[in-house]
TORKOL-4160 file (C-alpha; in steps of 0.2 Angstrom, whole numbers, padded with zeros to 4 digits, m for minus):
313
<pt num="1" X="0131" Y="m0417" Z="0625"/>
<pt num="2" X="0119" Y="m0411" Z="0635"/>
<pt num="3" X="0124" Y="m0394" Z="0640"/>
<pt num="4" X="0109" Y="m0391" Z="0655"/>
<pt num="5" X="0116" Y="m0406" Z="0663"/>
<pt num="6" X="0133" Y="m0401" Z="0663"/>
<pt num="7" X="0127" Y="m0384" Z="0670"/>
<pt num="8" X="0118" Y="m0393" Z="0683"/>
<pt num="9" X="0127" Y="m0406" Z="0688"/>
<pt num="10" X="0146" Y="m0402" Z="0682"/>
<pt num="11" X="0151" Y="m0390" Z="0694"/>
<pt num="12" X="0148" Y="m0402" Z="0708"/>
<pt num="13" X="0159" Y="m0415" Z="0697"/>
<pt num="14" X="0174" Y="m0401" Z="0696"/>
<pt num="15" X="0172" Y="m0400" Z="0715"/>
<pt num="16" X="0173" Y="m0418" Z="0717"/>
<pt num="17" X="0189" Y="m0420" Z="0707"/>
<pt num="18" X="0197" Y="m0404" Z="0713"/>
<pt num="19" X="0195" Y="m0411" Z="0731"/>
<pt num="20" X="0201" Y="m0430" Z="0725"/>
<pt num="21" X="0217" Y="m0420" Z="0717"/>
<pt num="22" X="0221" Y="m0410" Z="0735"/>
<pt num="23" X="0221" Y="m0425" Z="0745"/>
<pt num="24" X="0230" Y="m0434" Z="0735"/>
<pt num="25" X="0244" Y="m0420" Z="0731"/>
<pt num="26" X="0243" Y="m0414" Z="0752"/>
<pt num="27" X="0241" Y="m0426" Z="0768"/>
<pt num="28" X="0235" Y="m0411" Z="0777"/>
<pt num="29" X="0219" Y="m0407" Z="0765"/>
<pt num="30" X="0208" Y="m0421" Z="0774"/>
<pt num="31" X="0212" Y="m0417" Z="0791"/>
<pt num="32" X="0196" Y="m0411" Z="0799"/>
<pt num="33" X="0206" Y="m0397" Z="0805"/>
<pt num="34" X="0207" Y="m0389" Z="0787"/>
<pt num="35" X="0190" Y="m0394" Z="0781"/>
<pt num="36" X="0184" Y="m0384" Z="0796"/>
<pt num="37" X="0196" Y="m0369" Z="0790"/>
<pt num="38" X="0191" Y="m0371" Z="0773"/>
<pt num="39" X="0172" Y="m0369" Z="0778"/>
<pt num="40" X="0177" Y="m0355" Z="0788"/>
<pt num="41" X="0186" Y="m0347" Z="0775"/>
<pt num="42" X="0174" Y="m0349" Z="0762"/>
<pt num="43" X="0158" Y="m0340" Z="0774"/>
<pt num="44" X="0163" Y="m0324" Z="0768"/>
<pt num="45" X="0162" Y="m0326" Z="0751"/>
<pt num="46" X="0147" Y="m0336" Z="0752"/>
<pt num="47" X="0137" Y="m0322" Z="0761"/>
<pt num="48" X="0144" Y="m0310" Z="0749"/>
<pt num="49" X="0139" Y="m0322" Z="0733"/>
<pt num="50" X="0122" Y="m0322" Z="0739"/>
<pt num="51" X="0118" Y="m0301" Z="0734"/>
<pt num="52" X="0132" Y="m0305" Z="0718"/>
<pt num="53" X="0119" Y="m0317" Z="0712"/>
<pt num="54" X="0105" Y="m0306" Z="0714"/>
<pt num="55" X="0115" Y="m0294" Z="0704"/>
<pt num="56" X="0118" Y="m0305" Z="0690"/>
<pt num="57" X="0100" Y="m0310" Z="0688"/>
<pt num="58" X="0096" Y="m0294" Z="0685"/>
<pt num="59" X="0109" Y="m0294" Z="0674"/>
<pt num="60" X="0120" Y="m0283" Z="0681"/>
<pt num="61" X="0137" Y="m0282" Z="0690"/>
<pt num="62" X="0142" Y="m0276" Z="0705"/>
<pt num="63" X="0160" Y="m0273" Z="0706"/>
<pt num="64" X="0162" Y="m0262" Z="0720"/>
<pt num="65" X="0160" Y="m0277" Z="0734"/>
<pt num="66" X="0176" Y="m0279" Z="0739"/>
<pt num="67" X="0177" Y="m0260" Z="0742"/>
<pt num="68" X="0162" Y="m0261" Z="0753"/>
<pt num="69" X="0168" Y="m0274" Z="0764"/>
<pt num="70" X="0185" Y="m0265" Z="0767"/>
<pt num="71" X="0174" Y="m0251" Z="0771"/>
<pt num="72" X="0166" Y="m0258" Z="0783"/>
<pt num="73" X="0180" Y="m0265" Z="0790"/>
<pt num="74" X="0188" Y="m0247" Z="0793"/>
<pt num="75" X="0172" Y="m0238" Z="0800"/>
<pt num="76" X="0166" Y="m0254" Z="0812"/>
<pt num="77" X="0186" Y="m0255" Z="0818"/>
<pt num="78" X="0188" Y="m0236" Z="0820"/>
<pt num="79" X="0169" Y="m0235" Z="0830"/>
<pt num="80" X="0176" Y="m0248" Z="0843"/>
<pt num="81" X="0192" Y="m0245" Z="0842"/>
<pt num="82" X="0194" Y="m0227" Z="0843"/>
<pt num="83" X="0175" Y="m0220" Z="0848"/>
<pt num="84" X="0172" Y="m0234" Z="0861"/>
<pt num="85" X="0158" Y="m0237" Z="0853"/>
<pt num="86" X="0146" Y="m0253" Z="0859"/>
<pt num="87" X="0151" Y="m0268" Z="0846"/>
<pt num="88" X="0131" Y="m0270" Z="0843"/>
<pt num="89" X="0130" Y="m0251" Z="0838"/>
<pt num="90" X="0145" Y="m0251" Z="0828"/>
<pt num="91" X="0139" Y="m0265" Z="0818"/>
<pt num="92" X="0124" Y="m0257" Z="0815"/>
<pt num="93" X="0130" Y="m0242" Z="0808"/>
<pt num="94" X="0143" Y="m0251" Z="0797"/>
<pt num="95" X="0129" Y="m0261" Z="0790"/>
<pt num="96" X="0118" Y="m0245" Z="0785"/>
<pt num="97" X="0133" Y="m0237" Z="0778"/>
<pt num="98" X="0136" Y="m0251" Z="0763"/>
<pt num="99" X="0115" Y="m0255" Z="0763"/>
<pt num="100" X="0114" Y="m0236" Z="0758"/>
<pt num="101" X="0130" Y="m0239" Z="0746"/>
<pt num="102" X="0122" Y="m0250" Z="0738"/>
<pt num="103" X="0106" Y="m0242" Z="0736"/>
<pt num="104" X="0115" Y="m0226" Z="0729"/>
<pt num="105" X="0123" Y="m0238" Z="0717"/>
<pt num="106" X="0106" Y="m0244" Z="0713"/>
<pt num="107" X="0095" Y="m0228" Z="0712"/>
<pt num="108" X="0111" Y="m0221" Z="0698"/>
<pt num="109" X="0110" Y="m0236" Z="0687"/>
<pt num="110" X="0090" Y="m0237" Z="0687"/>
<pt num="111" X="0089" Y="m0218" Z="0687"/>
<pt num="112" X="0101" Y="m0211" Z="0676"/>
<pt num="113" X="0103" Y="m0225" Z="0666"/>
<pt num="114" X="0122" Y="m0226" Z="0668"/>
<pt num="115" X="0128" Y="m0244" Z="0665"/>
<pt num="116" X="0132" Y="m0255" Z="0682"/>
<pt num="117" X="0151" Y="m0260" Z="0677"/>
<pt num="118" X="0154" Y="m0241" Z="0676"/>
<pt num="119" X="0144" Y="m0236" Z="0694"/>
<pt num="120" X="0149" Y="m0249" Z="0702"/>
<pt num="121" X="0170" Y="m0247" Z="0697"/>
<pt num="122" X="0168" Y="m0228" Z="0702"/>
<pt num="123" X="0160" Y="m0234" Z="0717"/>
<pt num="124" X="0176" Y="m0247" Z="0721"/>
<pt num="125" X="0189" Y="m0231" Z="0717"/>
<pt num="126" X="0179" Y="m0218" Z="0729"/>
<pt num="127" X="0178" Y="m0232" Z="0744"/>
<pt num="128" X="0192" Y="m0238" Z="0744"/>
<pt num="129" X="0198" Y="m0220" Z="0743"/>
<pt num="130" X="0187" Y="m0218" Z="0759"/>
<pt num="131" X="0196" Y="m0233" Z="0767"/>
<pt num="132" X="0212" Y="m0226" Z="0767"/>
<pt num="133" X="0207" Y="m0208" Z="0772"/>
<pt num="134" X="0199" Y="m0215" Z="0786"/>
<pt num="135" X="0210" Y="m0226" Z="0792"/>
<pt num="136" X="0227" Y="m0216" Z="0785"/>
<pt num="137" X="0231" Y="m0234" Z="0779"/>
<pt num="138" X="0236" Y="m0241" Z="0797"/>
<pt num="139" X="0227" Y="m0256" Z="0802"/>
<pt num="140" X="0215" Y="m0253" Z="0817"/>
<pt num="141" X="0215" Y="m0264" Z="0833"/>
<pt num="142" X="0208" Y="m0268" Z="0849"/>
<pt num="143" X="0191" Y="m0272" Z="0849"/>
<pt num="144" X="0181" Y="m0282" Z="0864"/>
<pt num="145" X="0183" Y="m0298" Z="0866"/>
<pt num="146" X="0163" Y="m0302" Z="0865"/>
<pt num="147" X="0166" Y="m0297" Z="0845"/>
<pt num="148" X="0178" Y="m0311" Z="0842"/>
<pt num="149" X="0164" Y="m0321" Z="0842"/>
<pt num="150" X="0157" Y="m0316" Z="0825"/>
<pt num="151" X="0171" Y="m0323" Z="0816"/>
<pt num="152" X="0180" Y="m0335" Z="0827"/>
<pt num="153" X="0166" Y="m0343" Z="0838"/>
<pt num="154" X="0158" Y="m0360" Z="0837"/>
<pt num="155" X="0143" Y="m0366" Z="0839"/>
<pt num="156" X="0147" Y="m0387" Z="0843"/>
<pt num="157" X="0161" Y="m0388" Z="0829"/>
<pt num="158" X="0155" Y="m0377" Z="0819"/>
<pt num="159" X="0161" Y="m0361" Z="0816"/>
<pt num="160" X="0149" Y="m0346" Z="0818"/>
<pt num="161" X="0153" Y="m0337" Z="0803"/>
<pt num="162" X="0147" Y="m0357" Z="0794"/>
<pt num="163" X="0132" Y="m0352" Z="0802"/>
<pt num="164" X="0129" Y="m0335" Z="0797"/>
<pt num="165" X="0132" Y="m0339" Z="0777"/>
<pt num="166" X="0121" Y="m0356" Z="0781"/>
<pt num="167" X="0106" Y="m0343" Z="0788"/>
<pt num="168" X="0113" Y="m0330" Z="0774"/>
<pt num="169" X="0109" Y="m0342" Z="0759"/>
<pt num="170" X="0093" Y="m0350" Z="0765"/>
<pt num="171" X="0086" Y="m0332" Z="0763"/>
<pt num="172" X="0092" Y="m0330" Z="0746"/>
<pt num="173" X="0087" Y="m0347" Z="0742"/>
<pt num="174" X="0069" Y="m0341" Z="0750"/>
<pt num="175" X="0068" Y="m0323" Z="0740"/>
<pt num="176" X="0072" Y="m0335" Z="0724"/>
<pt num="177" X="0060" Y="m0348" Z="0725"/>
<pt num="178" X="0047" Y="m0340" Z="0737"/>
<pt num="179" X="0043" Y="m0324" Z="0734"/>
<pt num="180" X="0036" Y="m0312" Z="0720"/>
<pt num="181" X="0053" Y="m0302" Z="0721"/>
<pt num="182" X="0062" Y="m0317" Z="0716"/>
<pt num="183" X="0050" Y="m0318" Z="0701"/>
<pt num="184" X="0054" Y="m0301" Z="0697"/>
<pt num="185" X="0073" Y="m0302" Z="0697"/>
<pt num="186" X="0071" Y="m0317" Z="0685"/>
<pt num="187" X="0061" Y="m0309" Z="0674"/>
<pt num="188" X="0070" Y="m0292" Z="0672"/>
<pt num="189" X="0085" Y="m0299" Z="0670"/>
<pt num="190" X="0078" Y="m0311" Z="0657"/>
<pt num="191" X="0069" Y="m0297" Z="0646"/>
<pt num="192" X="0068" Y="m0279" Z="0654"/>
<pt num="193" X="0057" Y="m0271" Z="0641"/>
<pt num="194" X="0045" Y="m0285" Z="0643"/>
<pt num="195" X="0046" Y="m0285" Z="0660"/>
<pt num="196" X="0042" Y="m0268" Z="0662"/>
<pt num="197" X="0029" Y="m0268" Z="0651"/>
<pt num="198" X="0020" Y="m0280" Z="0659"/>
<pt num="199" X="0019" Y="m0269" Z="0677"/>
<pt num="200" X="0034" Y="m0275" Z="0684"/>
<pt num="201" X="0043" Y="m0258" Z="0694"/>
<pt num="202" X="0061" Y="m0263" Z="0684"/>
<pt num="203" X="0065" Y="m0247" Z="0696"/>
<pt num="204" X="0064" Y="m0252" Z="0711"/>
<pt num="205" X="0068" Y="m0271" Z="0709"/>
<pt num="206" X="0086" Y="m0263" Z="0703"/>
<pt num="207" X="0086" Y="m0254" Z="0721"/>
<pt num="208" X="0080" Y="m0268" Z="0729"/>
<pt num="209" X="0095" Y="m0279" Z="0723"/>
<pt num="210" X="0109" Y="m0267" Z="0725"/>
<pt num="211" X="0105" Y="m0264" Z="0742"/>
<pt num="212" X="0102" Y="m0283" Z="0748"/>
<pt num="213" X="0121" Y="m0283" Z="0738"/>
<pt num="214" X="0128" Y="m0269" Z="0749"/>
<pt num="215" X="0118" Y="m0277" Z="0764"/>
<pt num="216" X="0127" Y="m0293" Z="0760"/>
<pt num="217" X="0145" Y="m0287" Z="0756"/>
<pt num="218" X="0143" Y="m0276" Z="0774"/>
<pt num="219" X="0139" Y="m0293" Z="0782"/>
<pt num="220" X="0153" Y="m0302" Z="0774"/>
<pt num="221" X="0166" Y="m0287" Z="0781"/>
<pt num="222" X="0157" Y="m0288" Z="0798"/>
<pt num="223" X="0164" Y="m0308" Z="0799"/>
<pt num="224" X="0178" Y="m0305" Z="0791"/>
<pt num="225" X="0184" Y="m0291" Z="0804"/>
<pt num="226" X="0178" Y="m0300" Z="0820"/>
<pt num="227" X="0191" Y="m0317" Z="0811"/>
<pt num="228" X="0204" Y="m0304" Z="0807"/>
<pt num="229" X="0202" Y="m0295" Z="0822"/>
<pt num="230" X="0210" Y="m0281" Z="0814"/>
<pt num="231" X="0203" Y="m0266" Z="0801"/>
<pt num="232" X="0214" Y="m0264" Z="0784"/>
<pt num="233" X="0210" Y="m0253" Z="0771"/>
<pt num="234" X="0214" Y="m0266" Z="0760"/>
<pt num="235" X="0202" Y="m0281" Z="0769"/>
<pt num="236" X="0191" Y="m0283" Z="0753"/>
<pt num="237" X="0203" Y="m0280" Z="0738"/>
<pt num="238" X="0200" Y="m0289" Z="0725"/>
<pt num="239" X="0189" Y="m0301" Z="0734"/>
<pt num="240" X="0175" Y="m0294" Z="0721"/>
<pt num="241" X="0183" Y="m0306" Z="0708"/>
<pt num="242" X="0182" Y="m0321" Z="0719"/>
<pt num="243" X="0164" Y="m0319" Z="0721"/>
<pt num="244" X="0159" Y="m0315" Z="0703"/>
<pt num="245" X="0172" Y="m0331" Z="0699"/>
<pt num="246" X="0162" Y="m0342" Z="0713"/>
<pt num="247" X="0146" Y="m0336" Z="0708"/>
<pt num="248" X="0147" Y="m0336" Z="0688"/>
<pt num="249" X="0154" Y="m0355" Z="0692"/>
<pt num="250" X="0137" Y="m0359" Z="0702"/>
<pt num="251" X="0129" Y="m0355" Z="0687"/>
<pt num="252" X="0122" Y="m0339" Z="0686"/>
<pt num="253" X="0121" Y="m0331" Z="0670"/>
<pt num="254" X="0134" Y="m0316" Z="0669"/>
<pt num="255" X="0119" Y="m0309" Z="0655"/>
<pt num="256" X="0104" Y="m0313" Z="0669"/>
<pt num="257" X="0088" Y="m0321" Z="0670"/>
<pt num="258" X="0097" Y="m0337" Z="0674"/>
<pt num="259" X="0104" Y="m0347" Z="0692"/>
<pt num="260" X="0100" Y="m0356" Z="0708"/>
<pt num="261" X="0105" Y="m0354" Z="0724"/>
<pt num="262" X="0110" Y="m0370" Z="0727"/>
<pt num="263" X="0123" Y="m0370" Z="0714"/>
<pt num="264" X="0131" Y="m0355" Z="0720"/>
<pt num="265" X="0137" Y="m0365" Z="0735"/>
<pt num="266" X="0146" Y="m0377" Z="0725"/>
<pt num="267" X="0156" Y="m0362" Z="0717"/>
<pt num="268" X="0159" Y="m0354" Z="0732"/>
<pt num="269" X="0166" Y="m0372" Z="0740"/>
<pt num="270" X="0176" Y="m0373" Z="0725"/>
<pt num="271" X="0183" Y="m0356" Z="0726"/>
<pt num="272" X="0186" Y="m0360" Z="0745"/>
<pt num="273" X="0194" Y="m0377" Z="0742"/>
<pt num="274" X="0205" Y="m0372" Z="0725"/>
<pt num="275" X="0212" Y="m0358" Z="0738"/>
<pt num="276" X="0216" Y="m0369" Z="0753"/>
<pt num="277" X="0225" Y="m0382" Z="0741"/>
<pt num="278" X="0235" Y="m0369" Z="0734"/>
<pt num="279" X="0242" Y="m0363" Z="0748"/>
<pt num="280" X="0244" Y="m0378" Z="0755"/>
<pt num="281" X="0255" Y="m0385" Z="0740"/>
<pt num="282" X="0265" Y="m0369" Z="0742"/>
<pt num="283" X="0260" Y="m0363" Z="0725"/>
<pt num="284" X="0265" Y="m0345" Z="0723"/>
<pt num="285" X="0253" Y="m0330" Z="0727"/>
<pt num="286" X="0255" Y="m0323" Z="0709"/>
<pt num="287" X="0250" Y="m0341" Z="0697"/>
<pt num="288" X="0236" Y="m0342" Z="0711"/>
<pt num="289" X="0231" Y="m0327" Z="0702"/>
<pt num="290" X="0233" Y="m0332" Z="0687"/>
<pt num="291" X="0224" Y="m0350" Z="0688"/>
<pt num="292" X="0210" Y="m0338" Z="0701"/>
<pt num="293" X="0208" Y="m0329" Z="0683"/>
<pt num="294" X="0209" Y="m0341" Z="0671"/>
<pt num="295" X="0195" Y="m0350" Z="0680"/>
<pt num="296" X="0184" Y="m0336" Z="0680"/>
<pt num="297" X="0188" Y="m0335" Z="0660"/>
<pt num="298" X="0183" Y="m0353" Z="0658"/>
<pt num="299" X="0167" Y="m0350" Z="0668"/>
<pt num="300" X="0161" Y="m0336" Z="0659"/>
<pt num="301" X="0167" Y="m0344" Z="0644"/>
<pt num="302" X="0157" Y="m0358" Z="0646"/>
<pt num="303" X="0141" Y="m0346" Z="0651"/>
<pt num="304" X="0142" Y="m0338" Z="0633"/>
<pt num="305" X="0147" Y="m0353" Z="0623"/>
<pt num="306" X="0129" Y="m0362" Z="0631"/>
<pt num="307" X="0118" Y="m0347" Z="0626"/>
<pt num="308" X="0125" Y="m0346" Z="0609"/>
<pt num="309" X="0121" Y="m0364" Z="0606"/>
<pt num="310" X="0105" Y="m0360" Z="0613"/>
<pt num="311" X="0103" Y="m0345" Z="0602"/>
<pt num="312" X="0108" Y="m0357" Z="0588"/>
<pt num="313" X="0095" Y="m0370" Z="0591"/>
């Protein structure tokens, strides 16, 4: 077996019989309808997949996403909500908040050398802490109308937030395959030392991809607030899993130096359609967890199995 093909083509193959096995198990999965909600549903996590990806390249991890996008949830409700604040201004300020978050995360894991699972859980614990201190754990509501739009508009038939993850990924896609940046996050994540040695800043590369993560994750909670239409200190929970699951599924190597774009999307319409069928064959919330995790076992699973072959030869 050829175990690049499989990479490359196989997650398009699982997404092809996972669709196959919805329509065939609900008559509601194939209505337009619902593949325009499952798009919409899965925006968020692609626009979030997008800095993850960066992240793993690097070889990284960046746990603490979900925290940012509940974050941003709380600060961008409370500044419309409570301060009056203009939704353009709001935005803006929620955005610098998880950009810097995600610098800080970067300039501690390049800096003091402390290793990315453990920066970025601390980081999840103290947002999410910030979250509820912020919010005192009651949803916040009533924004203006003109900020529905981010998450609930349409452009034709398709849905903005579609849009914004289509525009979201093209730049990913662009800093991968077009610029030097790219080069460099492929190269440190495939060998460091060497990379370093060879003039490459490995300092600033690693702030450059936290902070396009915490830029990403504070876009994904912009969406996802303006569709909710309603701030929770718990928006974000656990959503950090679905975007490592979608992502490691895509086909970026949870070690670095390996993954496309392009097969990132597959894992997150995947991730987008496996949630949708679930729910609409009424499976219950706790084995969607369980098969959520078992998925992201097998996909990192298979990552190491094809290295250590690789290795091997």
């Amino acid at each position: 077996m050829d175990l690049a093909k499989v990479r490359k083509y196989g997650i398009y193959i699982a997404l092809i019989v996972l669709i196959i096995f919805f329509s065939l198990n609900s008559n509601a999965f194939l209505n337009p309808g619902n593949l325009i909600n499952i798009a919409r549903q899965s925006s968020m996590l692609g626009i979030a997949a997008v800095g993850m990806a960066f992240v793993l390249l690097l070889g990284g991890i960046d746990l603490s996403i979900g925290s940012q996008i509940s974050l941003v949830n709380i600060i961008g409700a409370w500044l419309m909500a409570k301060a009056g604040m203009n939704p353009i201004f709001a935005i803006l300020i929620s955005l610098t908040v998880s950009t810097s978050i995600g610098f800080m995360n970067g300039w501690i894991i390049a800096n003091i050398k402390m290793p990315p699972l453990i920066v970025t859980l601390a980081s999840l614990t103290i947002l999410e802490g910030l979250a509820f201190i912020i919010s005192g754990g009651v949803p916040i509501f009533g924004f203006p109308e003109s900020f529905s739009v981010i998450g609930q508009g349409y452009v034709g038939f398709v849905p903005v937030p579609v849009i914004i993850m289509i525009v979201i990924m093209a730049i990913g896609a662009f800093i991968l395959n077009k610029t030097y940046f790219g080069r460099y996050f492929y190269a440190v994540g495939g060998n460091e030392e060497a990379s370093e040695l060879s003039g490459i800043n490995v300092k600033r590369v690693k702030y450059l991809v936290y902070t396009l993560s915490g830029l990403f994750a504070g876009i994904a909670g912009i969406v996802m607030l303006s569709r909710t239409n309603s701030g929770q200190a718990i928006a974000g929970k656990g959503f950090e899993l679905d975007v490592l699951t979608a992502v490691v599924l895509g086909g970026v190597s949870i070690t670095g130096g390996y993954g496309k774009i392009y097969n990132v999307v597959a894992g997150v319409l995947i991730m987008g359609v496996l949630s949708n069928g679930m729910v609409l064959m009424n499976i219950d919330s706790y084995y969607q967890l369980v098969i959520k995790g078992l998925v992201l076992m097998f996909a990192v699973g298979f990552d190491s199995y094809q290295r250590f072959v690789v290795a091997s030869d």
